[in-house]
C-alpha positions as CSV (number, residue, x, y, z in Angstrom):
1,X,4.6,-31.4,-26.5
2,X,6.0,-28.3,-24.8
3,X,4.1,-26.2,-22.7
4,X,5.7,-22.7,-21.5
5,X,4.9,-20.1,-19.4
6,X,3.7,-16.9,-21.1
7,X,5.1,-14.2,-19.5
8,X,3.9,-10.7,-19.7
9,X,5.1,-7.7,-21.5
10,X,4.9,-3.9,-20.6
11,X,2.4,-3.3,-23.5
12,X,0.1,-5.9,-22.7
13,X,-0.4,-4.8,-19.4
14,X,-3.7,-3.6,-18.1
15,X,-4.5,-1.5,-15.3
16,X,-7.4,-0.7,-13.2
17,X,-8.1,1.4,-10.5
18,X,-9.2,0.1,-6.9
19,X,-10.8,1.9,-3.9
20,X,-10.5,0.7,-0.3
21,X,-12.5,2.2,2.2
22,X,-10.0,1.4,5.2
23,X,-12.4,2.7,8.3
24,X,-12.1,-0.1,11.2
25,X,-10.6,-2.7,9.0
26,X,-7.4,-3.9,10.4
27,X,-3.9,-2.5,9.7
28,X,-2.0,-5.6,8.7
29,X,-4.7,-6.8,6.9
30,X,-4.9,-4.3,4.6
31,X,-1.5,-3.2,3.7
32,X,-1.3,-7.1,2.4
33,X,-3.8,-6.9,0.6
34,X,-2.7,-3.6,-0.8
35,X,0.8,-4.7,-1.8
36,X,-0.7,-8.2,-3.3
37,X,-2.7,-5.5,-5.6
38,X,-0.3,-3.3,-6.5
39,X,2.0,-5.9,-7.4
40,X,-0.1,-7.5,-9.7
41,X,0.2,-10.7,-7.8
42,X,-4.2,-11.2,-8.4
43,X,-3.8,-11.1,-12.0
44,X,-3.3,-14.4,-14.1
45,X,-0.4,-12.5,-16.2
46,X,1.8,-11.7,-12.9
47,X,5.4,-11.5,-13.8
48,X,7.8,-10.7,-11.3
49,X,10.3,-8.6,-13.6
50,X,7.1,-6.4,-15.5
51,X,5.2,-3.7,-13.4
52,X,1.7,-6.0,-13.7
53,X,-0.1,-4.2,-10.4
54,X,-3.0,-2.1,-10.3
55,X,-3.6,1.8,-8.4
56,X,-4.9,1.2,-5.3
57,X,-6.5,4.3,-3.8
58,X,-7.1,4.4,0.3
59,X,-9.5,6.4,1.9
60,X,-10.3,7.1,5.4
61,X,-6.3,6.0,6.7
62,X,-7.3,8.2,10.5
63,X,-9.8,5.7,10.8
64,X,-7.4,2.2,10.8
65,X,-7.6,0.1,13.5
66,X,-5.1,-2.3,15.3
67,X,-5.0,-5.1,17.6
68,X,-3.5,-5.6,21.5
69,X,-1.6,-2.8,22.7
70,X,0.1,-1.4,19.4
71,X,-1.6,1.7,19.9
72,X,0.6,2.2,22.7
73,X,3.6,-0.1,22.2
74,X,4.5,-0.1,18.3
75,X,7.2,2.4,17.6
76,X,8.0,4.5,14.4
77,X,11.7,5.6,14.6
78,X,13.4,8.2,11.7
79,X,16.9,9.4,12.1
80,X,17.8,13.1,10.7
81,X,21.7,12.1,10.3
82,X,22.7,14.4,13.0
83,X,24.0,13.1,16.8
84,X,20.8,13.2,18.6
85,X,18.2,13.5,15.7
86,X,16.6,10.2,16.2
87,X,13.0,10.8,16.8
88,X,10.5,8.0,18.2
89,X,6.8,8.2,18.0
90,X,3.9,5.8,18.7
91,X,1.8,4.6,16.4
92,X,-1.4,6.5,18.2
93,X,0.8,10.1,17.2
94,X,1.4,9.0,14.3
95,X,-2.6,8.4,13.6
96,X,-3.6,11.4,14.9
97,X,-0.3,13.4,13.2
98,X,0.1,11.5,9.9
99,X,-2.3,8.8,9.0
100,X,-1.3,8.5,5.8
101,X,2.2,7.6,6.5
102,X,1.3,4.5,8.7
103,X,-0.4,2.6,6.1
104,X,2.3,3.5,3.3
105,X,5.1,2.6,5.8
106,X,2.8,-0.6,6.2
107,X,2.8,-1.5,2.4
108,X,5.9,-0.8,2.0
109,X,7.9,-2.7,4.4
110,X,5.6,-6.0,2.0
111,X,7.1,-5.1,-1.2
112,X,10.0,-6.7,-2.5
113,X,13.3,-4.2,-2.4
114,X,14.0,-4.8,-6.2
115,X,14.3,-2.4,-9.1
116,X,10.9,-2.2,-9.6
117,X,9.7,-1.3,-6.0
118,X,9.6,2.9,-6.3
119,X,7.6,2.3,-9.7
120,X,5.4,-0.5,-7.6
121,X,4.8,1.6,-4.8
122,X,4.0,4.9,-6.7
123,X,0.7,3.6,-7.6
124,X,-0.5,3.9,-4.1
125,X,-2.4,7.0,-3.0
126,X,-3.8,7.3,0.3
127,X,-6.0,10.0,1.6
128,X,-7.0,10.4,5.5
129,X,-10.5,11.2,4.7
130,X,-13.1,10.2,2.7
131,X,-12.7,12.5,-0.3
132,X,-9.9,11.9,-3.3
133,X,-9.2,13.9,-6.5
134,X,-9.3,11.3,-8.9
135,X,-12.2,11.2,-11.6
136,X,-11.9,7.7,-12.9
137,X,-14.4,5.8,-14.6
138,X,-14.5,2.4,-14.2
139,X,-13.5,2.4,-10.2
140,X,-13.8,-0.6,-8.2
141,X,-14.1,-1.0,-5.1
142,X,-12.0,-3.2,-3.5
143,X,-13.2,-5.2,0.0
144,X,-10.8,-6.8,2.7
């Protein structure tokens, strides 16, 4: 008797909607839980080559903690192209500048680089307060 793996297709994919409320939780913490969600990787029906993941919205991203001395010691580095346009920041600037962009750096950096990743990755929204624009009905919240 042969038992196979069913594996899922586009159409039968469900999603949900998830709300984390990220105020003193810890950084790392988070962002794996996040890219586990948006992945699909809770779901029964995970397949690696269908889009199977869920929106994850974040509110409250000013409000992340970390551990040790990251505050003062964890770098963030971009590079404009040009001689002389790389630009460091710590991650306590880039809290009080752009929280936004720490957490989706974060996620990020966990997701598989495969064709799928910008698709993956677009069904993150993170907010750096408490408020977000999106009526949606059956909203769950999500606890790490």
């Amino acid at each position: 008797m042969n038992k196979t793996t069913k594996m899922a297709k586009k159409k039968e994919v469900k999603c949900s909607w998830y709300l984390i409320d990220v105020q003193d939780k810890i950084l790392g913490r988070v962002a794996a839980k996040i890219a586990s969600v948006i992945k699909g990787k809770h779901k029964a029906i995970f397949s690696p080559h269908v889009d199977c993941g869920d929106f994850v919205i974040v509110v409250n991203a000013s409000k992340i903690k970390v551990t040790g001395r990251k505050l003062e010691e964890k770098k963030y580095l971009t590079f404009s192209g040009y001689p002389g346009g790389q630009k460091e920041r710590t991650l306590e600037t880039m809290l009080e500048t752009k929280p936004t962009e720490v957490i989706k750096r974060a996620v990020r950096r966990m997701l598989p680089k495969r064709p799928l990743y910008s698709q993956v990755l677009k069904k993150l929204k993170i907010y750096a307060n408490d408020k977000h624009p999106h009526n949606v009905k059956d909203l769950k919240v999500l606890e790490v």
